[in-house]
N, C-alpha and C positions, 0 to 999 in steps of 0.2 A: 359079331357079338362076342364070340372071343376075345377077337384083339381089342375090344374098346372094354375087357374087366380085366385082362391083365393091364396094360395102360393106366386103368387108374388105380392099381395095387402097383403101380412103381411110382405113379405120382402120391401115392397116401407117404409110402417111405421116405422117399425123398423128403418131402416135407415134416416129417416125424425128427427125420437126420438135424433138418436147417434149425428148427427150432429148439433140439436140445443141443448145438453149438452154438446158438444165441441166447440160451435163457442165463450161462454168465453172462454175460457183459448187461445182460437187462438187470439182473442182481444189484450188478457193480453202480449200475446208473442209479437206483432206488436209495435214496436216503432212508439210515433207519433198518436198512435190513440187517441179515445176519450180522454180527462182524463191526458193525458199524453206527451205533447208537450216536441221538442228537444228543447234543449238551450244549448251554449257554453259548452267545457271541461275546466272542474275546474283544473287549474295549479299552480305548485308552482315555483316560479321565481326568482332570484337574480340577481340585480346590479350589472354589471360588471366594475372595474375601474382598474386605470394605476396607479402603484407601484413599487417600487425597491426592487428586488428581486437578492439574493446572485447567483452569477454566477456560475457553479464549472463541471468542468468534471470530467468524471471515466474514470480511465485508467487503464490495466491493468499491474500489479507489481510484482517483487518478489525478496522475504529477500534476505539481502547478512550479512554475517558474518564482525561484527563493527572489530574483529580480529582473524584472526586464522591460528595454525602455527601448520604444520608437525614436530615431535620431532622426530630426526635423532641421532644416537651414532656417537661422532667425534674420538671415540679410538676403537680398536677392545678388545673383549675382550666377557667373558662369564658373564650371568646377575647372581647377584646374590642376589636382593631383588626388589621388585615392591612394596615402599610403599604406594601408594595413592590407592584413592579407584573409581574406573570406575564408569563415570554419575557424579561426585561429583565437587565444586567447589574450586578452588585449586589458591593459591596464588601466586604472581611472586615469585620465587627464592624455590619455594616449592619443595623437592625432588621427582623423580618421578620412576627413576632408578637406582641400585647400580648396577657398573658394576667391575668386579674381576679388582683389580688393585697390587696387589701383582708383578707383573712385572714392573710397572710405578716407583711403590716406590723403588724398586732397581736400574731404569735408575737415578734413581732422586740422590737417594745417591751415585749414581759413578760422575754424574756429579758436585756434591756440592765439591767430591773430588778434581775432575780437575779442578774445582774453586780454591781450597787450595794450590793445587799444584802452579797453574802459577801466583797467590799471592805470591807462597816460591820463586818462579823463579824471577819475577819481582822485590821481594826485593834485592835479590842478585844482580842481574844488578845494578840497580841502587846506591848500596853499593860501584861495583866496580867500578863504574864510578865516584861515589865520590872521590874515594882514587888517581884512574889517574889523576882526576884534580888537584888533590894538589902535587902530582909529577911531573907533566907536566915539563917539563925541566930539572928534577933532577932525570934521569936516566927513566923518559918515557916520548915517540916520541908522538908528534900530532898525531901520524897514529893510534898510541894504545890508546889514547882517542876518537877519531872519531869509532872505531871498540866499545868501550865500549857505547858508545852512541845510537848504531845501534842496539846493545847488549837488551838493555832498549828500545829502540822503539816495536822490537819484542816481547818482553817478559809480554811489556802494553797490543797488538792484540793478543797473547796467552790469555791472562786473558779476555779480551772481547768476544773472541770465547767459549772458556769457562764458563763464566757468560750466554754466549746468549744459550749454549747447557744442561744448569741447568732450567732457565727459559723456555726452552720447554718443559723438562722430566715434569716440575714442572704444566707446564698448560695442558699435556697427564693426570698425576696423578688426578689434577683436575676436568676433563673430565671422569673421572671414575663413577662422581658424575653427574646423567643426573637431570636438575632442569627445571622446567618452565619460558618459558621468559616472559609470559603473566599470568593475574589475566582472569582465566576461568574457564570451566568444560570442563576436561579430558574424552578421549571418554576411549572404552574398548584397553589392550594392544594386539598390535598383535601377542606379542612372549611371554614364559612364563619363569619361572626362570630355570636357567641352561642352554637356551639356548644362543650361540654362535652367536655375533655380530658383525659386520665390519664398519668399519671408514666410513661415509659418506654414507651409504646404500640405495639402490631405496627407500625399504621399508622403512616407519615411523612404530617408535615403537607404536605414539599415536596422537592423534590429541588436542590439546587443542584451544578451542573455546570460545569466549566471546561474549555473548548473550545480555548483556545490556550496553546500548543503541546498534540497531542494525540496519542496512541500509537496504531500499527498494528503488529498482531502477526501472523505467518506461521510458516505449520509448512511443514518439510520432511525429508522421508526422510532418517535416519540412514546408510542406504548411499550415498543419491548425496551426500552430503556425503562420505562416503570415498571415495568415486570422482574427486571433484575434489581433496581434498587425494591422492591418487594421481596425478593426471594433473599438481598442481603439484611433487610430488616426481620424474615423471619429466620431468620439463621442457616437459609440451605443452601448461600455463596457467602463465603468468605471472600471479602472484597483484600485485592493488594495492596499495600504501598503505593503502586505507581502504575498505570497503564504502559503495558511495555507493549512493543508492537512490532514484527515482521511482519515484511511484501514478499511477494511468490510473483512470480510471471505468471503469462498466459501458456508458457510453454509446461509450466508446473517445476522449474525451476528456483531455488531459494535464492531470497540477495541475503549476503552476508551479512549487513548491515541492520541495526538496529531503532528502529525511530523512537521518538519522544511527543508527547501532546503538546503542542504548539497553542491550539485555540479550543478551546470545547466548544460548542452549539451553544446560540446564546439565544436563538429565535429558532423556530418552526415553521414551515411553508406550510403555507396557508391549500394549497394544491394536493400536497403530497404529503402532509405530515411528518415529516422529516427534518431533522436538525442536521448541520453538516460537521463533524469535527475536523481538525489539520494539523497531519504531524509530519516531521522535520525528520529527514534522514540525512547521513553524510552520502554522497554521492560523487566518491576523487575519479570514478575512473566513466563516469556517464555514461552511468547504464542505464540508469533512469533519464528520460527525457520529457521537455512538458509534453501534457496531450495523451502521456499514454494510460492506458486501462490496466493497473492490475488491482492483486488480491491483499488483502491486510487482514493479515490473524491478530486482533485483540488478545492480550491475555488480561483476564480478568481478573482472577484469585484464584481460589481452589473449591472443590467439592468433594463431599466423600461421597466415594461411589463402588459400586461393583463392575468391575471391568469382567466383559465376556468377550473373548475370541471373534473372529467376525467369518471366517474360516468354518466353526462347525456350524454357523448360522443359516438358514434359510428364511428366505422370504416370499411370502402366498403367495398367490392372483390376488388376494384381497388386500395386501400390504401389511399383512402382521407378521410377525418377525420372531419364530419357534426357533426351537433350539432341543437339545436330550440331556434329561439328566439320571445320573445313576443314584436307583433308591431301594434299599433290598433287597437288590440282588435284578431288578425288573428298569428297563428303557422307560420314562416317563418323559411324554412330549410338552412344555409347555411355551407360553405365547410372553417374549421380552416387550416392556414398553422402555425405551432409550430416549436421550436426551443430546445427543451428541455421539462422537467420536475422540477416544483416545490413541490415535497413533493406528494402528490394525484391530484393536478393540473396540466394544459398543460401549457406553455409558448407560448403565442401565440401571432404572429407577425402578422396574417392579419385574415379576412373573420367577425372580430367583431370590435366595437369601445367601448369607454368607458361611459357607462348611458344604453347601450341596456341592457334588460335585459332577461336574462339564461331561460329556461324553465328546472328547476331539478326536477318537481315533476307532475305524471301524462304522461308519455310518452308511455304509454305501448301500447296505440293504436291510436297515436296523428299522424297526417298525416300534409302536408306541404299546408296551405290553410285554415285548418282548425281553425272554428271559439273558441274562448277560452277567460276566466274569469280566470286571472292571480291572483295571491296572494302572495306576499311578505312572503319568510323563511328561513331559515337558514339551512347549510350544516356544518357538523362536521368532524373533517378530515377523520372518518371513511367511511365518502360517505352518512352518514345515516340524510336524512330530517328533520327538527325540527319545529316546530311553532315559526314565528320569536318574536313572544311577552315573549315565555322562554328563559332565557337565552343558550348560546351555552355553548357545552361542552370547559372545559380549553381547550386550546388551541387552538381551532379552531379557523384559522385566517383568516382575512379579507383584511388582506394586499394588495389582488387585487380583492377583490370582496364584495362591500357594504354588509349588514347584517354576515358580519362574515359568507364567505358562502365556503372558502376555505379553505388554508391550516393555518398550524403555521408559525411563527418566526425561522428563525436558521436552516431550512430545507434548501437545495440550491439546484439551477437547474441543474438538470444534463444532458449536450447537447454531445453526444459521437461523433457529428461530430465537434466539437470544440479541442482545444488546449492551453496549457499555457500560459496564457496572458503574464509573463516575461520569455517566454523560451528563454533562451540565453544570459539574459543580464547578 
């Protein structure tokens, strides 16, 4: 009985000790205690304002060959040379196929003959019809000049049938000789030499294709092309000059190059509702090939708009698209409705105005109510915050958002529920 009260008057102590050698650090953990008053979260914020921003959808496209022709034999006959060289680029009139014409050249000389012939024939006639008219009443009848005359009509249609049956033989012989009708690249042949060929054949011998300049066509919805000439007659797209347009790969890649509207949509499928437009890029180093799928940014015009950061944005489980703004000194959460994309920016048509200002730096545990000590900074279009007293990295634009807190110049919005502002015209 003893030993179990002193026992627990050295475990009372003990435990007395532990606790007041942890009640600092339990201090230290408590926000707000001694020493240590809450005050505002320190944020960093930008100026949000209204700017003209390049309009432009993506649509999706795909190359079409600027020219290309199936090469067909028009004589029958057996091949007996393939000069050109498969994959290569090959010039109009360039030869492509030799085909046996040892036959041709025999039609050709029989009929150059029958030429000569109804030449000899036709002189005659007309010899003899000279000689009756100058007898005519001195021993020959009007009857036998009229016969001579008929004589010489027939003998002219001989010589015509004949000239037209030399000019055949002569364009078969021709035709021996397969040449390109187009300046392209030659695909691979499908027949090899020696092989036997026929006039006019399902099968092409080859394909010659011309790759520069070369067509990409894209379809888009009849309605949202009325939606934007809507939205350019009510004034809230400035329509361009000109429909300028860049292609991107599938790899997400830019081509250099620049297209032009070739055809506008001049009918609608009756299936799909869609008109198809086609525009023309240069294409020297063929990178573009027919058949392939890529992307085409329309640029439209412009819009003014409010650009917001895309960086201090969240988006629900429900798909609304909040953001923080500083007002009074107080975090206020509200819900963006956007329209597109400008570069790492939203295009955003409601839930801000222009002079509020962004909350982009400090959010990581910012609650909606919450009190906060804003600081003016800058945003670089990689997303990454800066001090707005250093300068922003090149390029980072401010086009819609004081301090340089957004995108660049020359980037355009991309709204894929949009459509070509002059589709059709």
């Amino acid at each position: 009985m003893l030993l179990t009260r002193r026992h627990a008057a050295l475990c009372g102590r003990a435990a007395v000790v532990f606790l007041c050698a942890a009640s600092p650090v339990l201090a230290q953990q408590r926000p707000g205690g001694p020493g240590h008053p809450v005050g505002p979260t320190k944020v960093g914020v930008v100026t949000l304002a209204r700017s003209d921003v390049p309009y432009r959808v993506t649509l999706p496209g795909r190359a079409v060959a600027y020219e290309q022709v199936d090469i067909r034999p028009r004589v029958e006959g057996v091949v007996q040379a393939i000069p050109y060289g498969p994959g290569h680029r090959v010039q109009k009139g360039e030869v492509l196929f030799r085909i046996d014409g040892d036959d041709y050249k025999a039609q050709a000389a029989a009929a150059q003959a029958a030429v000569a012939q109804a030449q000899a024939s036709l002189a005659n006639a007309q010899a003899t019809l000279n000689r009756y008219k100058a007898l005519e009443n001195k021993g020959i009848t009007a009857e036998q000049v009229s016969t001579a005359q008929v004589a010489v009509v027939q003998a002219k249609a001989s010589l015509l049938s004949a000239q037209a049956s030399l000019q055949t033989a002569q364009l078969n012989l021709d035709r021996t000789v397969v040449r390109s009708p187009i300046t392209g690249v030659a695909g691979v042949a499908t027949v090899s030499v020696g092989a036997l060929v026929t006039a006019n054949q399902t099968t092409a011998l080859t394909t010659v294709t011309r790759l520069d300049p070369i067509y990409v066509d894209v379809e888009e919805s009849i309605r949202r092309i009325n939606e934007v000439r809507d939205a350019i007659a009510a004034g809230r797209l400035k329509a361009g000059d000109k429909l300028e347009a860049s292609l991107e790969f599938d790899s997400g890649q830019v081509f250099k190059g620049k297209g032009t509207l070739v055809s506008p949509g001049a009918t609608v499928s009756a299936s799909t509702g869609t008109t198809t437009f086609r525009f023309q890029f240069d294409n020297p180093d063929r990178r573009i090939l027919p058949g392939m799928f890529v992307r085409v940014n329309v640029t439209l015009g412009s819009v003014r708009a409010i650009l917001v950061p895309q960086g201090p944005t969240t988006r629900a489980s429900t798909g609304a698209l909040t953001a923080f703004i500083a007002r009074d000194g107080t975090a206020h959460q509200v819900t963006l409705t956007t329209s597109g994309t400008y570069h790492n920016a939203w295009i955003v048509t409601g839930g801000v105005k222009p002079g509020d200002e962004l909350i982009v730096d400090g959010l990581s545990r910012l609650r909606a109510g919450a009190k906060i000590a804003p600081t003016p900074v800058a945003i670089t279009p990689d997303g990454v915050v800066t001090d707005k007293a250093r300068p922003a990295a090149t390029g980072a634009a401010g086009n819609g958002v004081a301090g340089k807190g957004v995108a660049g110049k020359g980037v355009a919005a991309t709204a894929p529920k949009e459509a070509p502002a002059k589709a059709g015209n």
